[in-house]
VOVEXMAR-387172 format. One line per 2 residues: their letters; for each residue x, y, z of C-alpha. Coordinates in nm, 3 decimals, always signed. Example, Ala and Ser with C-alpha at 12.3 -4.5 7.8 and 13.67 -1.06 7.14 Angstrom:
<nodes>
as> +1.230:-0.450:+0.780; +1.367:-0.106:+0.714
</nodes>
This chain:
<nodes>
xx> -0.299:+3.166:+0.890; -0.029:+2.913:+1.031
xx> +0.090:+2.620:+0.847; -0.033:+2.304:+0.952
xx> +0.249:+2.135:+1.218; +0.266:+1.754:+1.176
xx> +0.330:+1.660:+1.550; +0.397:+1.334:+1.579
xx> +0.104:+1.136:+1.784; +0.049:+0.758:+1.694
xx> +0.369:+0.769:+1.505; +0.546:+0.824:+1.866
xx> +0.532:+0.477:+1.884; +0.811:+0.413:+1.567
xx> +0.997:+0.702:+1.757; +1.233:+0.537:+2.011
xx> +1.192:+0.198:+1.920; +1.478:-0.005:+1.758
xx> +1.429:-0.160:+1.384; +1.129:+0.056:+1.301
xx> +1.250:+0.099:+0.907; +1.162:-0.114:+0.622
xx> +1.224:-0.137:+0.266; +1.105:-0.183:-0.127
xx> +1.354:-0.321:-0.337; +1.227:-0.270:-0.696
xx> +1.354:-0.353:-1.060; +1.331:-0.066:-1.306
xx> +1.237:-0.173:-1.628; +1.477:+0.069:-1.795
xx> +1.938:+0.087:-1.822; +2.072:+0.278:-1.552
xx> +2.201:+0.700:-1.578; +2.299:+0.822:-1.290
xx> +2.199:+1.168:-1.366; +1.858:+1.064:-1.449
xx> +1.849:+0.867:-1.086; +1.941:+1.195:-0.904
xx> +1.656:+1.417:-1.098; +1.378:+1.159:-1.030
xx> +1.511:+1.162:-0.633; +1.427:+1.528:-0.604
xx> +1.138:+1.538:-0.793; +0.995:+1.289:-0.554
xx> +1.199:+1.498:-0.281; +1.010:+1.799:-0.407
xx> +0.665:+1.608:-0.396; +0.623:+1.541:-0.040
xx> +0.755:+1.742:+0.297; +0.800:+1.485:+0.470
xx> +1.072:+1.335:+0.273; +1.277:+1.723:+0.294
xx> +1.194:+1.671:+0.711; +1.383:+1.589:+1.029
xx> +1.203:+1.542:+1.368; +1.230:+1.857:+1.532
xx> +1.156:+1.911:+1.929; +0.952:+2.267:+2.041
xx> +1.197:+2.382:+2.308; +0.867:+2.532:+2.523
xx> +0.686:+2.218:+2.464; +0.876:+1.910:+2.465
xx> +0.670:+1.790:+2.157; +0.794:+1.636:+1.859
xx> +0.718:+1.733:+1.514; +0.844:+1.715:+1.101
xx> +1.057:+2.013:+1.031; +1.090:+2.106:+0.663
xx> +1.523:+2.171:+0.617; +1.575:+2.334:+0.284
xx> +1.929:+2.198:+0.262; +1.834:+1.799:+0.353
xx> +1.901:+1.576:+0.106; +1.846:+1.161:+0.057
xx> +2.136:+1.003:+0.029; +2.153:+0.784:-0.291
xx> +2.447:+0.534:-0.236; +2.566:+0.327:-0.583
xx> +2.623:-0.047:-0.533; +2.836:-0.280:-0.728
xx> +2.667:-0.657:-0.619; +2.290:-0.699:-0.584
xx> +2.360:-1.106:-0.434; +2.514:-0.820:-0.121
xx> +2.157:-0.667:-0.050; +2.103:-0.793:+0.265
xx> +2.483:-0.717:+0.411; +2.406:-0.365:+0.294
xx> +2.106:-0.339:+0.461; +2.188:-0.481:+0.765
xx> +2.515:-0.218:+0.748; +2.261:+0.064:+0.771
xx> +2.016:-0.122:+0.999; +2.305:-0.156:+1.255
xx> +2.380:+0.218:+1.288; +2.012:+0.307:+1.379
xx> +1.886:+0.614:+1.219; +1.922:+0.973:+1.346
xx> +1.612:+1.102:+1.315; +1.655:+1.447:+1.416
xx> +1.966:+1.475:+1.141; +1.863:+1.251:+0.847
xx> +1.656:+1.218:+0.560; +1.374:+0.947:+0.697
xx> +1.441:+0.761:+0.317; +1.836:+0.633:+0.219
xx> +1.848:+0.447:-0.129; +2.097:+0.207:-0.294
xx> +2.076:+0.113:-0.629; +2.285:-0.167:-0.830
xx> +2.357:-0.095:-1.168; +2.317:-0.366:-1.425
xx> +2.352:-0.464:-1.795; +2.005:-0.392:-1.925
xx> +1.803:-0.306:-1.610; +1.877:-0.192:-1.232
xx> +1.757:-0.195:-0.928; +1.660:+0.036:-0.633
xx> +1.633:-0.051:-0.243; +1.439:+0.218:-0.117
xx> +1.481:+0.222:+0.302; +1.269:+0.403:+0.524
xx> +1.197:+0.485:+0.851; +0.853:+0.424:+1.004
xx> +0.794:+0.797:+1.063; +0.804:+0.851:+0.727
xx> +0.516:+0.615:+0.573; +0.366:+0.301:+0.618
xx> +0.444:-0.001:+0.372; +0.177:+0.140:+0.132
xx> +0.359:+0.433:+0.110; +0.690:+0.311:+0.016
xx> +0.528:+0.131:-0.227; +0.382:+0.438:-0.358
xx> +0.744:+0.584:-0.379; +0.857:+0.320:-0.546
xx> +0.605:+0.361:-0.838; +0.658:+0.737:-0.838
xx> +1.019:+0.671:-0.876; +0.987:+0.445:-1.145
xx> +0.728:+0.650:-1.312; +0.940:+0.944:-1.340
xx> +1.261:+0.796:-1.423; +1.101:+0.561:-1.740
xx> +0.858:+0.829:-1.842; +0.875:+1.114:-1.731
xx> +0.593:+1.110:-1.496; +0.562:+1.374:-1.178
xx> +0.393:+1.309:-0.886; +0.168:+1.613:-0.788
xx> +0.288:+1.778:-0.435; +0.096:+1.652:-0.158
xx> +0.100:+1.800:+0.205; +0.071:+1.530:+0.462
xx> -0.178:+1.549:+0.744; -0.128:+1.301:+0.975
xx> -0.352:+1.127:+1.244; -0.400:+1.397:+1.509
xx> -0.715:+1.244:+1.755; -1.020:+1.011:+1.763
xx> -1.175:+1.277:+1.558; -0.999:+1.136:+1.261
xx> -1.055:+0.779:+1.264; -1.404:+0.639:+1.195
xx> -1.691:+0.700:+1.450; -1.687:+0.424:+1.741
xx> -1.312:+0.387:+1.727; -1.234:+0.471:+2.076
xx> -1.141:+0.263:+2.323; -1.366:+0.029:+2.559
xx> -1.377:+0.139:+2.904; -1.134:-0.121:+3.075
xx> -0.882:+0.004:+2.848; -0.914:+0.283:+2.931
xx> -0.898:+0.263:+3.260; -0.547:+0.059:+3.207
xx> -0.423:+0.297:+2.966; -0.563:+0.560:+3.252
xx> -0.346:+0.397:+3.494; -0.054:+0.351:+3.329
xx> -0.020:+0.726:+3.243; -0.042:+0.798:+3.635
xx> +0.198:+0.571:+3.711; +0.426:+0.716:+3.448
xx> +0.388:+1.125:+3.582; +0.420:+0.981:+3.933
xx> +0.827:+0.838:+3.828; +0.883:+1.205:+3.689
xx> +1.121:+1.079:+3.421; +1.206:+1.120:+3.080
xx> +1.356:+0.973:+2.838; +1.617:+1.192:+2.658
xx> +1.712:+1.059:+2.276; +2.065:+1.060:+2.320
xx> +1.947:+0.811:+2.552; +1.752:+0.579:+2.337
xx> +2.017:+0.629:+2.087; +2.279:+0.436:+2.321
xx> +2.023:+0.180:+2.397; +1.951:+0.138:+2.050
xx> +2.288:+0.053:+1.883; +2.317:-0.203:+2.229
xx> +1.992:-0.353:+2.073; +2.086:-0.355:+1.723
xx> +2.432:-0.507:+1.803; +2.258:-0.821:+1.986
xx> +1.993:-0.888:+1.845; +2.065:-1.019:+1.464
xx> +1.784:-1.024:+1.227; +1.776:-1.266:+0.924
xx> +1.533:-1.254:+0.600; +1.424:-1.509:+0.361
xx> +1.256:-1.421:+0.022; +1.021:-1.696:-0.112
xx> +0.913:-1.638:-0.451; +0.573:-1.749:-0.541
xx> +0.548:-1.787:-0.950; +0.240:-1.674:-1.160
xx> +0.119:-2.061:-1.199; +0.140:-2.147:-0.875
xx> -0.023:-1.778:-0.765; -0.322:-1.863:-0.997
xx> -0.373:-2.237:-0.867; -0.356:-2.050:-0.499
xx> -0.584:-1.768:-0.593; -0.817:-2.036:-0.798
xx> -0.835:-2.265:-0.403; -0.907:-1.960:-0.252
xx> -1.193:-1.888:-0.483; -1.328:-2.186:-0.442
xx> -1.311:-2.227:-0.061; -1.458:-1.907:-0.016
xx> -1.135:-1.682:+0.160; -0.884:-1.458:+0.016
xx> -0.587:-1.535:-0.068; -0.481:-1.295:+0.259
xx> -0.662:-1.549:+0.438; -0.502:-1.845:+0.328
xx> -0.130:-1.698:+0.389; -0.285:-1.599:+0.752
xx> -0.362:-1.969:+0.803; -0.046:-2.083:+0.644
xx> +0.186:-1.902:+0.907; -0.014:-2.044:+1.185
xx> +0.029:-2.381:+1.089; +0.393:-2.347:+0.973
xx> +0.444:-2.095:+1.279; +0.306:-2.291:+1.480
xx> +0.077:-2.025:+1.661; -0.284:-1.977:+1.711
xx> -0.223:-1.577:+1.694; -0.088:-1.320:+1.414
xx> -0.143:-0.919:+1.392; -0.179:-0.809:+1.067
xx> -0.188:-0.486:+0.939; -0.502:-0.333:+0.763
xx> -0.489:+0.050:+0.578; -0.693:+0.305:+0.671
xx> -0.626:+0.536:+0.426; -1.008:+0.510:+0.319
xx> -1.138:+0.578:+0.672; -0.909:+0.811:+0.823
xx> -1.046:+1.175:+0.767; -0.674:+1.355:+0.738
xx> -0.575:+1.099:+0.455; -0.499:+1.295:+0.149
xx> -0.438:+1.096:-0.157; -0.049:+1.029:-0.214
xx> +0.048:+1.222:+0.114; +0.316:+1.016:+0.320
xx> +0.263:+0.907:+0.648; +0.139:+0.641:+0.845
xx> -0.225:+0.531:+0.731; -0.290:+0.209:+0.867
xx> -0.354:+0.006:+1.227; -0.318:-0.357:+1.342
xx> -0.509:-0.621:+1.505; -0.454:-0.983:+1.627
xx> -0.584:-1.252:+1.488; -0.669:-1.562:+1.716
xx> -0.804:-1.895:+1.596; -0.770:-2.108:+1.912
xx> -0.921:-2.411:+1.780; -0.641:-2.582:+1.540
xx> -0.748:-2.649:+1.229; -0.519:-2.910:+1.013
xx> -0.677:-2.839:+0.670; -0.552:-2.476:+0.587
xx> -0.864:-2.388:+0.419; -1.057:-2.493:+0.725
xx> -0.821:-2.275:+0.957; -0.826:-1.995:+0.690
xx> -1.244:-2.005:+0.687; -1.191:-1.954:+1.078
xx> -0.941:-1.687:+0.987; -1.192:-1.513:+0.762
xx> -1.459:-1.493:+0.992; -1.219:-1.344:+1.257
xx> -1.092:-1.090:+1.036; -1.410:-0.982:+0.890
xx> -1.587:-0.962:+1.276; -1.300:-0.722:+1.347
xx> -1.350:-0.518:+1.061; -1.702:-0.431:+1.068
xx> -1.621:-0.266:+1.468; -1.409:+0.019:+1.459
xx> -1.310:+0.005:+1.819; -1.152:-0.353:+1.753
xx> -0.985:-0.221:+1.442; -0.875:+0.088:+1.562
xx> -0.785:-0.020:+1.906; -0.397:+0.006:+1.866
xx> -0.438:+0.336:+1.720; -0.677:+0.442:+2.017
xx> -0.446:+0.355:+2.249; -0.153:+0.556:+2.134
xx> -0.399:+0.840:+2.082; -0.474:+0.801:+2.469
xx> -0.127:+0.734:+2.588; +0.095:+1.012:+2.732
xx> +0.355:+1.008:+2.408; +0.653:+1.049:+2.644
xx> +0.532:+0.708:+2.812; +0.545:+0.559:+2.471
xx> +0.911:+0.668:+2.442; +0.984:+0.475:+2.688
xx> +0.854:+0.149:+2.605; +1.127:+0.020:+2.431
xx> +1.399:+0.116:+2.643; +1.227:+0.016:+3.009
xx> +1.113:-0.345:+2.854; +1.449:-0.395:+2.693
xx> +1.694:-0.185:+2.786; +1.807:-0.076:+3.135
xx> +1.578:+0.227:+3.230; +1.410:+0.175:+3.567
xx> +1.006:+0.267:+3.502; +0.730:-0.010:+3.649
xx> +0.507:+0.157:+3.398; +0.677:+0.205:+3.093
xx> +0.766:-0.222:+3.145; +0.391:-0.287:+3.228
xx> +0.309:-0.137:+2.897; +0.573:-0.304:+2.704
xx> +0.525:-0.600:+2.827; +0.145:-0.612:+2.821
xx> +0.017:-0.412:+2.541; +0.318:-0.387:+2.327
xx> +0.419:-0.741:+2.340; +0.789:-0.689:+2.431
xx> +0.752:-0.947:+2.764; +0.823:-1.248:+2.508
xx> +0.884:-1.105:+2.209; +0.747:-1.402:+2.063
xx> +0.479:-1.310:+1.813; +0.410:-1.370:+1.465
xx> +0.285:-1.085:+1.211; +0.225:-1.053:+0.860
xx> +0.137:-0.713:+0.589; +0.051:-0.778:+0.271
xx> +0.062:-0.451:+0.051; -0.163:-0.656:-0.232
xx> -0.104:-0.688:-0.598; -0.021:-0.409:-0.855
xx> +0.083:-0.460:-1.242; +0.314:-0.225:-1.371
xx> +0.507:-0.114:-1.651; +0.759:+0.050:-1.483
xx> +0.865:-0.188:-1.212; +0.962:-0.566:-1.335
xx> +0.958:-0.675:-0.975; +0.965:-0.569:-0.622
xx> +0.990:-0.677:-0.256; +0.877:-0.533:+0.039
xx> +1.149:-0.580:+0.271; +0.940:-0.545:+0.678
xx> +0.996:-0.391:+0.990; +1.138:-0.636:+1.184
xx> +1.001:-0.541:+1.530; +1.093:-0.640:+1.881
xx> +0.755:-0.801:+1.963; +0.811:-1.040:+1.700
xx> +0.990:-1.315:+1.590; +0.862:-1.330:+1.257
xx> +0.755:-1.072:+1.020; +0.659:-1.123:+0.660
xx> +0.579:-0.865:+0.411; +0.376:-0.940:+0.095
xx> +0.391:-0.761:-0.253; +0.289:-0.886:-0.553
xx> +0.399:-0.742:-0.921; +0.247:-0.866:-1.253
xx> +0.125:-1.194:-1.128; +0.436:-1.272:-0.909
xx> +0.424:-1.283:-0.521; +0.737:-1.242:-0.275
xx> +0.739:-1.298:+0.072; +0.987:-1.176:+0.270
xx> +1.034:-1.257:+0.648; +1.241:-1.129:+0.929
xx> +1.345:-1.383:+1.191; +1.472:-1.315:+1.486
xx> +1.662:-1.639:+1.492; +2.035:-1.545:+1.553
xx> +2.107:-1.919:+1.569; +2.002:-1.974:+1.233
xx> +2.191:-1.635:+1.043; +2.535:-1.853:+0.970
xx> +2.342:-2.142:+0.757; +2.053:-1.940:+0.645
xx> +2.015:-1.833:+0.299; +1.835:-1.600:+0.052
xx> +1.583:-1.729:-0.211; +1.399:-1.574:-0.487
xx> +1.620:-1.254:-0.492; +1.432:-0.942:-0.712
x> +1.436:-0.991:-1.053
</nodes>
C-alpha cells in the first residue's frame, strides 16, 4: 500500500500569496538551556511530518504536495532583546519564505533571568492558528516536564467529501467559480514560483505592516465576560461588535475551526482545520451589546448551514488550484490574467484591500506557558487583523495594520510577559 500524499488543495490558497505566516510568542515558565531547547525542537520535529516537509512539485503532474526531507531542520535563532520582537519579525517577514527549501516553522527565543521566551513563526501551509498554539503547548510541555507529543500523520482536506454534508456550494457560485476556471484555461498561463517569489519580496518591500498588542487583565476580562453573560453573547461576540464600532465597518470575517467536522482531522495532526465567513450587521447599532446581539444572531444563522460556513473552503475545493496561484500576483502584482483579477478582486477581496478580520484561538490555562500571543496573518485583503489568545485569565490582542503612515509613531503595548 502507498503512503498517503498530502497534496495541497484548499491550502493552495496560502501558497503564492504574500504574508501568509503568523506567530505564537509564548513565556516558558522555566530558566533557559540551550541544549534542552534543541531536544524539545526535534521531539516536536519528530512528532509531526509536516514540520520535517518542504513543498515538493510532481514533475508529470504539476501538483504540489509535503515532501518528508530527512536532513531538514527548524532553524532555532537565539535573541539578546525581547523589547526587538517585532524588528525581528518583520526581518524574516521581509524575505518571504521559500517554501520548497525551508522548514514551514523558524523560532527565536530570548533568554532571560528566571524565565524565557519563544516566538514560534509559521507559515500558513503548515497549520492554522490552533495549531501553532498546539505547538506551543507541546513545546512547553516537553521542555518543563518532560512531556512527548504522540506522532501524528496529517491528513489534510482533500474534497467535499470531507467537510460536513451540505457544504457545497450554491449554484450561482458555482456557475462563477465555473466561469472563472474557463476563463483561466482559455489565457493558457501559469504562474511559475520563481515568479511569485519576485513579486513577493516587491510586495513585502511596499507594503509595511504594523502590530499593536493590547493587554486585557484578569479583572477587567471577568467584568467583560460577567456583561457578556448577562446580555446574552459571548465574549467573541462582543469583541466582533467592538471592531465594528471602533473599525468603523458593518463587515468582519472571522475564522471558525473545523477540526470537529472535518472527517480527515486527526487529533494533534498539523494542518489547516478551519474556514471563514463574513459577518455583516448593516444596521448600526451604538450600544455594543445591542450590535453584538445582532452579531450573535448572524454568527449562529451561519453556523447551523454548512454551505454558508464552508463556502470559502468550497470554493477553493472547486477552483482550478493553478488559478488560485495566481490571485495574488494578477490583483497585485503585474501578471496580465482578466480572470485571475476577477477572482481577486471579487471573491478574495484584494480590489480594496480594505477589510477587517478577527481569530480568536479562545482561552487555555496552563502550567507551562506564563503567557502567550498569537501574533496573525496579516493578509492583503485586510487592513486589520487581530488575533486573540487568552492564558490563565489574561487576554492579548494583537492587530496587524496595514497603515504605513502610522509605523514611525506607532508603538507596542502589553508586550508577553
Amino acid at each position: 500500500m502507498k503512503p498517503f500524499k498530502n497534496y495541497v488543495y484548499t491550502e493552495r490558497a496560502h501558497f503564492m500569496c504574500p504574508n501568509m505566516h503568523f506567530g505564537i510568542m509564548a513565556q516558558i515558565k522555566s530558566r533557559y538551556d540551550e541544549k534542552q531547547v534543541r531536544q524539545s525542537v526535534e521531539i516536536l520535529q519528530k512528532s509531526h511530518p509536516f514540520l520535517q516537509s518542504i513543498i515538493a512539485e510532481e514533475a508529470d503532474t504539476g501538483r504540489f504536495y509535503y515532501q518528508v526531507q530527512d536532513d531538514l531542520k527548524i532553524p532555532v535563532i537565539r535573541k539578546a532583546d525581547i523589547g526587538l520582537w517585532q524588528q525581528d519579525y518583520d526581518e524574516i517577514s521581509i524575505q518571504g519564505w521559500e517554501v520548497q527549501k525551508e522548514c514551514l516553522l523558524k523560532i527565536l527565543i530570548y533568554p532571560a533571568e528566571k524565565e524565557f521566551q519563544i516566538l514560534l513563526i509559521a507559515h500558513h501551509l503548515l497549520c492554522d492558528g490552533r495549531g501553532l498554539l498546539q505547538l506551543a503547548e507541546e513545546f512547553a510541555g516537553h521542555y518543563v516536564k518532560g512531556s512527548a507529543p504522540h506522532f501524528v500523520e496529517e491528513r489534510l482536506i482533500q474534497s467535499l467529501n470531507d467537510l460536513p454534508a451540505g457544504s457545497d456550494l450554491p449554484l450561482v457560485s458555482k456557475l462563477v467559480i465555473d466561469s472563472a476556471n474557463r476563463k483561466w484555461k482559455k489565457e493558457q498561463q501559469r504562474v511559475k514560483y520563481e515568479t511569485y517569489k519576485e513579486f513577493e519580496r516587491s510586495f513585502l518591500r511596499n507594503n509595511k505592516i504594523i502590530r499593536d498588542i493590547n493587554t486585557i487583565g484578569k479583572r477587567e476580562l471577568e467584568e467583560i465576560q460577567a456583561l457578556c453573560k448577562q446580555h446574552e453573547v459571548s465574549v467573541n461576540d462582543f469583541l466582533i461588535a467592538k471592531m465594528m464600532l471602533e473599525d468603523h465597518t458593518d463587515k468582519v470575517v472571522i475564522a471558525a475551526d473545523i477540526r470537529s467536522e472535518a472527517g480527515c482531522y486527526r487529533q494533534g495532526a498539523m494542518g489547516n482545520y478551519a474556514t471563514a465567513f463574513s459577518v455583516v450587521v448593516k444596521k448600526k447599532e451604538e450600544d455594543i451589546f445591542s450590535l453584538a446581539k445582532a452579531v450573535a444572531s448572524k454568527v449562529s444563522n451561519i453556523c447551523r448551514r454548512p454551505q454558508k460556513k464552508m463556502l470559502v473552503l468550497a470554493c477553493y475545493i472547486h477552483m482550478l488550484p493553478e488559478l488560485i496561484g495566481a490571485v495574488a500576483i494578477s490583483t497585485l502584482g503585474d501578471l496580465e490574467s482578466k480572470a485571475g483579477a476577477f477572482v481577486g478582486k471579487n471573491l478574495f477581496g484584494y480590489g480594496t484591500q480594505n477589510g477587517c478580520s478577527i481569530t480568536n484561538l479562545g482561552k487555555i490555562e496552563s502550567d507551562v506557558l506564563a503567557s502567550a500571543v498569537f501574533i496573525p496573518p496579516a493578509s492583503p485583503a485586510n487592513r486589520k487583523t487581530s488575533g486573540v489568545l487568552t492564558v490563565n485569565g489574561t487576554m492579548k490582542i494583537c492587530s496587524a495594520i496595514k497603515n504605513p503612515a502610522r509605523a514611525a509613531s506607532s508603538h507596542i503595548q502589553g508586550l508577553p510577559g
